[in-house]
Structure formats: C-alpha cells, structure tokens
LUMKERO-468435 format. One record per residue (C-alpha): x, y, z. Coordinates in steps of 0.1 Angstrom, whole numbers, padded with zeros to 4 digits, always signed. Each point is the difference from the previous one (the first is absolute). Last residue first. Layout:
XYZ
...
This chain:
+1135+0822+1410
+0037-0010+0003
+0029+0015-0010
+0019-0026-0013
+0040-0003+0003
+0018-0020-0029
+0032+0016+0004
+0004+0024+0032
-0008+0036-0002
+0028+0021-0016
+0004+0031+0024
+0015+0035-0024
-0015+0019+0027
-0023+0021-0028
-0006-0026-0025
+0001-0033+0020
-0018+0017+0028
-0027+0014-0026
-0001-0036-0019
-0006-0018+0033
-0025+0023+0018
-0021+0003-0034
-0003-0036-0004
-0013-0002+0039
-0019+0031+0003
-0026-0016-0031
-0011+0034-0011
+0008-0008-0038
+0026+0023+0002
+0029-0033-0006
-0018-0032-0012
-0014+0007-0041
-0023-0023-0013
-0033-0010+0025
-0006-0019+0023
+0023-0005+0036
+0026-0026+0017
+0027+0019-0006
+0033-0024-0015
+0035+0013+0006
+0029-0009-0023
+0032+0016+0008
+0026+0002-0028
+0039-0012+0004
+0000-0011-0037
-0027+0007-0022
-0017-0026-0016
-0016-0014+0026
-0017+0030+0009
-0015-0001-0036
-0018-0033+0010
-0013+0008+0027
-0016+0029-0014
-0015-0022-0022
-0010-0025+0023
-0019+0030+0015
-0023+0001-0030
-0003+0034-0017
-0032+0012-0010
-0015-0023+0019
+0018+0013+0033
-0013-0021+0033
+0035-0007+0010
+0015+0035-0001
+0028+0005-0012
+0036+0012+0011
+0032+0001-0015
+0024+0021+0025
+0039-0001-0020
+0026-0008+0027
+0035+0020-0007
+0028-0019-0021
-0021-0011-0031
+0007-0030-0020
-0028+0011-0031
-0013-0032-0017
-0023+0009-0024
-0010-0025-0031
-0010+0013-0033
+0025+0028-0002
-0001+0009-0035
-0034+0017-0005
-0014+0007-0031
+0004+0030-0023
-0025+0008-0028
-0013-0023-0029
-0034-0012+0017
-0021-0021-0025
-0023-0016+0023
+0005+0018+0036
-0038-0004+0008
+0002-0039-0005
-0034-0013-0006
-0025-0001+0027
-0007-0027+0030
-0030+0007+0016
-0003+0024+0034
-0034+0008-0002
-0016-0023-0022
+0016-0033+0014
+0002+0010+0034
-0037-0002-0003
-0005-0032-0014
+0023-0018+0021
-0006-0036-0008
-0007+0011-0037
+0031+0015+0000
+0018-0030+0011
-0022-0026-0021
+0009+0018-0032
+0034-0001+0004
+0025+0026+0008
+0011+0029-0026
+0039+0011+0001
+0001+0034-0012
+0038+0007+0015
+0011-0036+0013
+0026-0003-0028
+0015+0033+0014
+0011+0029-0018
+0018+0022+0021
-0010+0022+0030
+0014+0035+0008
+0000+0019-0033
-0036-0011-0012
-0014+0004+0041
+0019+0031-0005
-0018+0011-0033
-0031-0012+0011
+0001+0019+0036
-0004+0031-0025
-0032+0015-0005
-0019-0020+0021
+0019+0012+0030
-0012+0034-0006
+0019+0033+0001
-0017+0020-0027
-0033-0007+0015
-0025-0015-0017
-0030+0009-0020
-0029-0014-0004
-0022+0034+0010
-0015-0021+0028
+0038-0007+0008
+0024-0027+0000
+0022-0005+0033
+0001-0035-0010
-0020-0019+0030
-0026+0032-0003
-0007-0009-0034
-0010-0037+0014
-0019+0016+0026
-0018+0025-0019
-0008-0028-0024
-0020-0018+0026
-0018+0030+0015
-0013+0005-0037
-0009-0031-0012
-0035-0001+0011
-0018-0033-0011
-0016-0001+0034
+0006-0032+0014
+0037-0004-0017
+0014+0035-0006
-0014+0015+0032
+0009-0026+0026
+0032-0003-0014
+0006+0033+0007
-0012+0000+0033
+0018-0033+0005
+0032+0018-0012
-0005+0026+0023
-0004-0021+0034
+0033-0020-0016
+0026+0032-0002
+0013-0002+0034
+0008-0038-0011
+0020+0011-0030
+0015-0029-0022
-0035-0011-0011
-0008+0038-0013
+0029+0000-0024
-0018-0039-0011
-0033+0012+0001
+0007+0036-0016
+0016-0021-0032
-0024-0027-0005
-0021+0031+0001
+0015+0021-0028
+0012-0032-0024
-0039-0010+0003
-0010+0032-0016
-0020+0029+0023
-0009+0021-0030
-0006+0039-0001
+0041+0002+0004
+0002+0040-0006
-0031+0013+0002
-0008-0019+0031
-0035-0011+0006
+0013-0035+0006
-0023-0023-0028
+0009-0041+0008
+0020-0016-0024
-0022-0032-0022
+0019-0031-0011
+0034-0002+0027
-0021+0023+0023
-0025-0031+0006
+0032-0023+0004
+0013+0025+0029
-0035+0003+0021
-0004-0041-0009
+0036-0001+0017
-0005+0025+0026
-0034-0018+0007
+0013-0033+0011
+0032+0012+0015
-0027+0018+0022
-0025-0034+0006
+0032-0021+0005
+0012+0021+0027
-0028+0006+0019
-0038+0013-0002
+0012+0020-0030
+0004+0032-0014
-0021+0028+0018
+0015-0015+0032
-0020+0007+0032
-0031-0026-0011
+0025-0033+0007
+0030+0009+0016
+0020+0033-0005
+0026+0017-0025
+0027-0009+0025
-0006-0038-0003
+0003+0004-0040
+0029+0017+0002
+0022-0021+0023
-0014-0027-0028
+0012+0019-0031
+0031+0002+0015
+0001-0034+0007
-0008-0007-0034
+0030+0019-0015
+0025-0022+0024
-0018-0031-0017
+0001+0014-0037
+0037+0010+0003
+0006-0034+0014
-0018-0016-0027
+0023+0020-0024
+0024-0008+0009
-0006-0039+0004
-0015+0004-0036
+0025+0009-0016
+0028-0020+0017
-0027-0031-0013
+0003+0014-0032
+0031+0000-0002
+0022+0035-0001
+0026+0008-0025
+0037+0002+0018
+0007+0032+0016
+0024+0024+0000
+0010+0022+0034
-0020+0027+0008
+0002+0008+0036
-0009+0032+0012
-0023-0012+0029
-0021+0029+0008
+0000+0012+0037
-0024+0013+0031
+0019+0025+0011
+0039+0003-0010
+0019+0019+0028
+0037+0014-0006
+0019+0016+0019
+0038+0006-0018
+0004-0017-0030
+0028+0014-0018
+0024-0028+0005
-0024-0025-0021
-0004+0030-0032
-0011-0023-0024
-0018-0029+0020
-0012+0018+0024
-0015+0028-0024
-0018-0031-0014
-0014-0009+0027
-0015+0037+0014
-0013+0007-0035
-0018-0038-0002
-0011+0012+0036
-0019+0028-0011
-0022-0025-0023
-0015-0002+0040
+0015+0024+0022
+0032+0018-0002
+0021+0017+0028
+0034+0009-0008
+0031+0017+0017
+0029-0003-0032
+0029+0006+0015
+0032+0030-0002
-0031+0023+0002
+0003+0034-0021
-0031+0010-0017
+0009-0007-0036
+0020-0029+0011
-0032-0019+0010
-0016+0009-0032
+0026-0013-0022
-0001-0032+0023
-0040+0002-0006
+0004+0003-0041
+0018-0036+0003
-0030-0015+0018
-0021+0017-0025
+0018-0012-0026
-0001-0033+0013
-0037-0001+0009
-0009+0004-0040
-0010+0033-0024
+0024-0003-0024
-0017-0006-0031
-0026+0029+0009
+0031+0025+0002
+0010-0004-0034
-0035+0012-0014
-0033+0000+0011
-0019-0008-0028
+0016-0026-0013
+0003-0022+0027
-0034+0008+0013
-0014-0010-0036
+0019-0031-0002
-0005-0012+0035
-0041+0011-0004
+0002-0017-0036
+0008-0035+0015
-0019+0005+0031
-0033+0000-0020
+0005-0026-0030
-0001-0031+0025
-0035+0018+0012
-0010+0005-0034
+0008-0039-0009
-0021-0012+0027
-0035+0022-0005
+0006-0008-0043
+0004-0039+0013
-0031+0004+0019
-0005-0003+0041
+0025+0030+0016
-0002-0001+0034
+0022+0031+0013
-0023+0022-0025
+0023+0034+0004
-0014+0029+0016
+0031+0004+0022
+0021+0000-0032
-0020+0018-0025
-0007+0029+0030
+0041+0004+0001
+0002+0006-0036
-0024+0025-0004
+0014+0018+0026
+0031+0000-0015
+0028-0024+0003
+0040+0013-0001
+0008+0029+0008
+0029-0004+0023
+0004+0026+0027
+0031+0021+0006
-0001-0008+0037
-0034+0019+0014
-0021-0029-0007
+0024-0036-0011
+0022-0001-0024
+0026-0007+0025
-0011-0008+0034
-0019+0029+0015
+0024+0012+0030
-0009+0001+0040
+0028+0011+0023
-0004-0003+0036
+0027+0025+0017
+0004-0021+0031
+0004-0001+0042
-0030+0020+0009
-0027-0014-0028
+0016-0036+0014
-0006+0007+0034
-0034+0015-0003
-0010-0032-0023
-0007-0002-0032
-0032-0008-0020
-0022+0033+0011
+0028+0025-0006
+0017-0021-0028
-0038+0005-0020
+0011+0029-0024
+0033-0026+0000
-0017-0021-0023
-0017+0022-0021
+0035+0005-0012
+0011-0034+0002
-0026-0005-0031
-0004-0038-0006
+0013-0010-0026
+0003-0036+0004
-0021+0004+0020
+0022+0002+0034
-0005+0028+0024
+0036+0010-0003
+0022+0018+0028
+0034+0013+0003
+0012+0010+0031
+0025+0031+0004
+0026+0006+0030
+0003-0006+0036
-0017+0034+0009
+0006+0001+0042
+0005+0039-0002
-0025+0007-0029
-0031-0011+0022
-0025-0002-0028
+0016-0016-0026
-0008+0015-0032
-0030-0014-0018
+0015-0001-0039
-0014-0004-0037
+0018-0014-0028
-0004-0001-0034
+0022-0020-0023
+0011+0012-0037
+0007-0012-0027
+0035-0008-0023
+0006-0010-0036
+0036-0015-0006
+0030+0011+0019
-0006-0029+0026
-0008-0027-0029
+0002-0032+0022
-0019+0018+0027
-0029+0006-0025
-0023+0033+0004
+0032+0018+0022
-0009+0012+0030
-0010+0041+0009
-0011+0007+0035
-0031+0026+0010
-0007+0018+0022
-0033+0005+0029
-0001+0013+0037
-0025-0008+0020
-0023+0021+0028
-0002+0027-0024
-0031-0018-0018
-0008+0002-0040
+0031+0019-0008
+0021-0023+0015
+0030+0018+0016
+0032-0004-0019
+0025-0023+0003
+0030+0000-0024
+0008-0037+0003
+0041-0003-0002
+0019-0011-0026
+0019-0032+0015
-0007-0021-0026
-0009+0006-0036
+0030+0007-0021
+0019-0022+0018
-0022-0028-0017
+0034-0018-0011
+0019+0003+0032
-0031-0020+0022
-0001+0011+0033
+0028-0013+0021
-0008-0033+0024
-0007+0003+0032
+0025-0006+0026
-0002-0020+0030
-0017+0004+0031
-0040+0015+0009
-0017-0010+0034
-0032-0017+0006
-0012-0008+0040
-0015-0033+0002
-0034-0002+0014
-0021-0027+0018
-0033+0003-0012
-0023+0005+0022
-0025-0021+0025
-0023+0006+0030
-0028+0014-0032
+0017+0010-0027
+0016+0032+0002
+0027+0010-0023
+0002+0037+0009
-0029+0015+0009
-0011+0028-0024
-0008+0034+0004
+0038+0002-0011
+0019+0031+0024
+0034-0021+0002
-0012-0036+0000
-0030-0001+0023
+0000-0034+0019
+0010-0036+0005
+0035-0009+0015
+0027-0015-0022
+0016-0031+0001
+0032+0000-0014
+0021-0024-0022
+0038+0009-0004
+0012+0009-0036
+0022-0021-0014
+0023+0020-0027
C-alpha cells in the first residue's frame, strides 16, 4: 500500500489539552497509517500460554485501575519448564465508544516498574490518548510486583554504591576486580532459574504473551529510554504484530563483536566521553553563579578544582553524616550523587547546597541524602523491593556480551587532563565478570515493518544522545525519525506541545509525521 501524503491542520485532537503538532508556521506533514496483510499465528508450541485472558480485578490500592496478572514461561526454549508471573495494572479508556484497543508502556530502566508508570499516564498522556486506549503498565519480569527476583540485599547494594571507584594499592585494585565477580555468582545463585533469564528478549517475548492476554490482534507500544530495547526487539520478533509504536529517546541494541581496542581507539573514547562530561560540568558551573554567588568556585576551573580535592580528601578520610545507617560520606557515595546529580539540571540548586555542606563545612549529611535519594535508599538503608539496583545487573548481564572494550583504562595523560571526569565516571572492571545465565542472540535488529514506527529524541538528551536515536530509526524499516529541539531525556509529556502533538496524532489518528521532521525550540 502507498498511502497519500496529507497535510493536516493544527489543533485539539479529539478532547487532547494539547495542540496537535504545532511548531511554530510549520507541521509535520502527516501520512495517514492503515493495517493490511496477515499477522503471523501465535506461536503453536507456547499454546499453553497465549490467548488466556487477564482476569482484571480492581486494584486494591486505588479503584481507578484494574490489576492481573499473566503467567510466561521462565525460559521460552523450555515453555513447560518453570514459569512466573507478570503484573499488570490497567487505566481503562475513558471514552469506551471510540476505545481502539490497549497500549503498552515501559518507562525504560531496565526494570523500570510499568506499574508506577501508568500511576503517572494521567499526567504523561494526552486527553486523546487516555480517551482512545486502555494503557497497560506491567513490571518486567522479575522485577516489583512480577514474581520478584531476590537477588542483592541491602547490604549488597550499599557495597556497590559505596565502592572506592579509584582504587590506589594493589590490595584497593584487586578487591574491586573481586567485587562484581562474587555479586554475578551470588545473584545467580541466589535467585534461582529465573535470575539467569532475566534479558530484553524474554521480556520482549513475555509482551506478545501479554498482548494476547488482553485481546489486540497488534502489539500498540510506547517505550521510552531502555523501553525502546523492548519496543526493538518486539519488532524484530513479532514484525506483523507491530501496530503503533513510538520509541522516545532510544538505546542502540547493537552488539556485534569486536576486535581488541588500541590504545589510541581508547583513548579517542574516552577523550570524548571526558569532553561531553566537561561541558556538563561547565553548564553547571555557570548556573551555580559567578564569582562570590557560587559556594564552589569563581568559575569552572575553581569548582572542578574543589570537587576533585573534595573527592581525593574523601578517598583518605570520609566525612561524619549523622545518619545511623551510612555515618560516613565515602568517596564512592559522592562521586556517585555528582555524577546522578550532573545528569539532572532541576536537581543542580540542590546539589550545590549539598556540596556546599560537605566541602566548606565538613557536613556530609545533605550530600549523602542526595546520593541515597538517587537510589531510592532510605534513612533506615533499606530499599525498596522494586529497585532498579536490584536487578538492572542481571539484564545489563543478559543483554550485553563480553566486549574487549569492557574495563578498558585510558592513559595517564587523559585522566589527568580531565581530572574530574576521571573520578566520577572512571573506568571500572567488568560488572558482568563471570556471568553464566542467558545472553542475547539477536545482536543486530533489523525489523522490516509495514506500518511507520515514531522514534523520537530529543537533541539535548545526555542520557541518551540523539544520534542514538538516529541510529535505531535506521534500523527499522519504514520508521519516522523526528528530532525536538529540547533538554532533557524523554520527548513526548515533557510539555514541549510540539513532541506531544506528533506522537498523540500518530497514536490516536493513526497520522505518521514526515521522516526526519524537527520540532523546533
């Protein structure tokens, strides 16, 4: 089918608060997305798992969703092996009558609770789409209120964000090559089949289970950030199931083999790294203040100057917190809460309080706050049960192989040319060391789609670079690429009327915007 091109005019879509692609004088130009050909049969030998319908019951927590579960088999290549067990959680469209079936939604992670997710589908999604669409959040496998895995304690999780990431002695180097050794062995055997199993491909294949459980011919789908792995490979399994699809702000999942690095490839990584780091560091720096209105510095090199002495100083003495359970601020706590902190800008006046604190007043308190904050821990030290900590190791184990690159150290002269950089995002041995569960198989995605898949990104994301998103668009045949000229990670109900315009037209009047469109600032 070639669809004619139309140019639509802006304005409300169907009830949305929101305007409907406007950018300025210009919009997208929009071509209208209809569904032909067959889909494929579901899967003969999991029969035993498809097509049994959610029994949905009202949440017991808040009667405006309804909650079930779906049962999927542990490993897809064993289906009448071990099985768990996938919670769901539904916002019923609001306007039955113009319902056009169930969208699936993750926040990303990996692990990241779809659950809490769609708590916040009133305030992410628009009118139109909340009219139009049961959206269906689900905790990925393992994950919160799917049959969690119990995997690292709290104990566990403190020794790895309080880790020294600049070891100096041989004994300080060979305990940090020790560390993520025996957390993959212990996680792996403490948390049984499941843990081994925990990758983006079983989740990919547990969301075509989930899709049949509710009744929709096609998958509808919107996934942001690690979300987009989800989205990917889905297209690539189940290509004449996609039905709408938006990936926000995307991860490349390529993982092809690679040849060992030289040193120069090394270091050109990593200088980049360092460079893109510093800038950071720089926007930061001109927002703390000039001269006598930032606590840290009179400019740039005056802060980076005092985070790293602030940093080396923790390194041989931590700094007292007044909190019972972490009563020292260690260097592997702050490097940490600067560099989560870094990636927030809304979070920077904070920070600088913090830092304030911790380096003119020898207060640590404030400082390690943040940090815990950054990891959902509490002042009790624990965590909650459905914590990315907990398990994003397993998929990042399950999802990524072994690469020459992994715990690649540059030279000398790069980290001493970025001294900061250096200390709070340094190069640390392999976490996945000694991982004997399930990897991924499909290294390289190249889903031919019929319908137009939305990627979209925006082109100040740090988190995740636009050329990334770029790049997955490329991979998917017949996608739309659109680039919105904001900050931030995550484009679509991030109150930018543009991004939201495009992906709620495209979802709920089935309009693809034209390849490569930007909405601009």
């Amino acid at each position: 089918m070639t669809p004619t091109t139309t140019r639509e005019a802006s304005g409300g879509s169907g009830g949305s608060d929101r305007s409907d692609g406007e950018n300025g004088d210009e919009e997208p130009e929009r071509t209208p997305i209809t569904f032909t050909g067959p889909v494929e049969p579901d899967p003969a030998e999991l029969a035993a798992f498809y097509g049994k319908p959610v029994a949905w019951q009202e949440c017991e927590d808040d009667d405006l969703y309804d909650c079930g579960t779906v049962t999927v088999p542990v490993d897809y290549a064993k289906p009448r092996g071990a099985t768990t067990r996938i919670a769901l959680r539904r916002l019923e469209a609001s306007i039955p009558a113009q319902r056009m079936g169930s969208l699936f939604i993750n926040p990303g992670g990996p692990g990241g609770s779809g659950i809490d997710f769609v708590n916040d589908a009133p305030y992410v999604f628009g009118d139109a789409v909340r009219e139009r669409y049961d959206v269906i959040g689900f905790d990925p496998r393992g994950m919160g209120e799917s049959d969690p895995v119990d995997c690292m304690s709290d104990a566990d999780l403190d020794a790895m964000y309080g880790a020294d990431p600049t070891p100096d002695t041989a004994a300080e180097r060979e305990a940090a090559r020790r560390a993520p050794v025996e957390r993959v062995r212990h996680c792996l055997a403490r948390g049984g089949a499941l843990t081994a199993h925990m990758g983006t491909e079983s989740v990919a294949r547990d969301l075509d289970v989930l899709r049949s459980a509710v009744g929709d011919e096609r998958l509808n789908y919107y996934g942001v950030s690690y979300g987009t792995m989800i989205g990917a490979l889905y297209a690539d399994f189940f290509t004449s199931r996609v039905g709408l699809m938006v990936l926000d702000s995307a991860v490349v999942p390529d993982a092809l083999a690679e040849e060992a690095p030289s040193r120069e490839d090394v270091d050109a990584a990593a200088r980049g790294a360092a460079y893109d780091f510093d800038d950071v560091v720089d926007d930061f720096a001109g927002e703390c203040g000039d001269g006598a209105d930032c606590p840290l510095g009179a400019d740039t090199k005056a802060v980076v100057a005092a985070l790293v002495g602030f940093l080396d100083r923790l390194d041989r003495r931590p700094v007292a917190t007044g909190i019972d359970s972490l009563p020292a601020l260690t260097e592997g706590w702050a490097s940490m809460a600067i560099d989560e902190g870094l990636r927030d800008r809304e979070s920077w006046p904070d920070l600088v309080d913090a830092l304030d604190l911790a380096i003119n007043e020898d207060d640590g308190e404030a400082l390690a706050s943040f940090a815990m904050g950054t990891v959902e821990r509490d002042e009790d030290g624990s965590y909650p049960e459905a914590n990315f900590g907990r398990t994003h190791l397993l998929v990042m184990c399950a999802d990524w192989p072994r690469s020459p690159w992994d715990s690649v150290v540059p030279s000398k002269d790069v980290l001493d040319n970025h001294p900061l950089w250096a200390r709070v995002q340094p190069a640390r041995p392999d976490p996945c060391s000694g991982w004997t569960g399930a990897v991924r198989q499909t290294l390289l995605v190249g889903a031919d789609v019929s319908t137009p898949v939305l990627v979209i990104g925006n082109d100040g994301d740090r988190t995740t670079p636009i050329e990334d998103t770029e790049a997955l668009a490329g991979e998917i045949v017949r996608s739309r690429f659109v680039t919105v000229e904001a900050e931030g990670h995550g484009a679509y109900g991030r109150g930018n009327d543009c991004a939201d315009g495009v992906v709620d037209a495209y979802l709920t009047r089935q309009l693809a915007p034209e390849n490569d469109f930007v909405c601009e600032s």
